[in-house]
C-alpha positions as semicolon CSV with decimal commas, in nm:
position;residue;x (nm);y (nm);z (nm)
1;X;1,409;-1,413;-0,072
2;X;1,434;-1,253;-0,474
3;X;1,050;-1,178;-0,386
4;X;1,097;-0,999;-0,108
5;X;1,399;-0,826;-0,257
6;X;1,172;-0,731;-0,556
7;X;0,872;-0,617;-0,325
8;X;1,118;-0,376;-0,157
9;X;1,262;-0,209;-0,475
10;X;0,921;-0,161;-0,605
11;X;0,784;-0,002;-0,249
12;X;1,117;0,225;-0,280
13;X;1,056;0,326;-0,633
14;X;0,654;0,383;-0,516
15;X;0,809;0,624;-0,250
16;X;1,002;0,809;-0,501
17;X;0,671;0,859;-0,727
18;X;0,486;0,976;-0,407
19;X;0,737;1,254;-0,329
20;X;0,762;1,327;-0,701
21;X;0,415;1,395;-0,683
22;X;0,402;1,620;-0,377
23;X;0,682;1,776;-0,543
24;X;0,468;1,867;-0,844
25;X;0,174;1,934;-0,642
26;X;0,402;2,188;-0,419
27;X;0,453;2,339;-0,787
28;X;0,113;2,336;-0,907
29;X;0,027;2,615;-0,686
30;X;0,292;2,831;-0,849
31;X;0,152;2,866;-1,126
32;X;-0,062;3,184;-1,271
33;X;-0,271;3,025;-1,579
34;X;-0,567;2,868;-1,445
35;X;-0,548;2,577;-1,655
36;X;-0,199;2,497;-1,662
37;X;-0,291;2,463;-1,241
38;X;-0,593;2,279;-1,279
39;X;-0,431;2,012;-1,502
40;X;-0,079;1,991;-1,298
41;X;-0,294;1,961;-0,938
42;X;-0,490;1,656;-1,129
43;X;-0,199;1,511;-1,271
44;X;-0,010;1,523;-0,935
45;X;-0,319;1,408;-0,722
46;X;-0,352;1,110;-0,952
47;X;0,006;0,983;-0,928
48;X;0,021;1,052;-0,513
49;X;-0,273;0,833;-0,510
50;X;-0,147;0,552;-0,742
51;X;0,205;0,524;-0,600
52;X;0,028;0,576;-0,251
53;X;-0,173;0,284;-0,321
54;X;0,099;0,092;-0,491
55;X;0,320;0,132;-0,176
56;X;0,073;0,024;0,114
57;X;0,030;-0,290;-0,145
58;X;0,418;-0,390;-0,157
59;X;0,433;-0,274;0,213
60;X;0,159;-0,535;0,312
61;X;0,321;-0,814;0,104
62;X;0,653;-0,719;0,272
63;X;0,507;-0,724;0,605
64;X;0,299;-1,086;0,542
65;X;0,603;-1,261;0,382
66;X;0,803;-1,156;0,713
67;X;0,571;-1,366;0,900
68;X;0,744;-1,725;0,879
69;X;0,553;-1,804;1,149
70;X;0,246;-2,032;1,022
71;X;-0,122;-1,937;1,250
72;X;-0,180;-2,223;1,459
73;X;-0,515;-2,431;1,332
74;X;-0,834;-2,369;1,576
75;X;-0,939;-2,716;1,738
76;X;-1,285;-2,641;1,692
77;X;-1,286;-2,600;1,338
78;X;-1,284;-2,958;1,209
79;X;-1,418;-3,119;1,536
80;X;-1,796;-3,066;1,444
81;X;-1,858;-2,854;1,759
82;X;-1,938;-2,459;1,769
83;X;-1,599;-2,361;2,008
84;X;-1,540;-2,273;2,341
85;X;-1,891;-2,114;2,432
86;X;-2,158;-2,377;2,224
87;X;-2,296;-2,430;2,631
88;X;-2,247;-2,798;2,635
C-alpha cells in the first residue's frame, strides 16, 4: 500500500517535470540569441525525456502492483511434454 502510494507521488511529480519542460520548450522559441535557444531547447528536450521516461516507469509499476491477481501456472510446463500441439 505505502509503495503504491509512493509510486503515485513520484509519477505526479514526473508529470509536473514533463509540463515544466514543455513549458520551457514553449519558451525556448521566444528567444532572439541563438545560443541562449539552442541551450534552453536542449535543456528542455532532456528533462521532457527524463521525466517522460521516469513516468511510463512509475506508471508500469502502478499498473503491475494493481494486478493482485497471480497468472495461473501452464500445465505443460513441468509435465515434460511440449503443450497442446506436440502431435501425440
Amino acid at each position: 500500500m505505502f509503495n503504491t502510494v509512493k509510486q503515485v507521488a513520484l509519477l505526479i511529480i514526473s508529470l509536473f517535470f514533463l509540463l515544466f519542460g514543455i513549458q520551457v520548450l514553449r519558451f525556448a522559441y521566444r528567444l532572439n540569441d541563438p545560443f541562449a535557444f539552442v541551450m534552453t531547447f536542449f535543456a528542455s528536450n532532456l528533462m521532457i525525456l527524463i521525466s517522460a521516461a521516469l513516468g511510463l516507469g512509475f506508471a508500469l509499476k502502478i499498473i503491475r502492483a494493481g494486478r493482485t491477481e497471480p497468472r495461473p501456472p501452464l500445465s505443460h510446463r513441468n509435465s515434460g511434454d511440449n503443450g497442446p500441439g506436440d502431435g501425440a
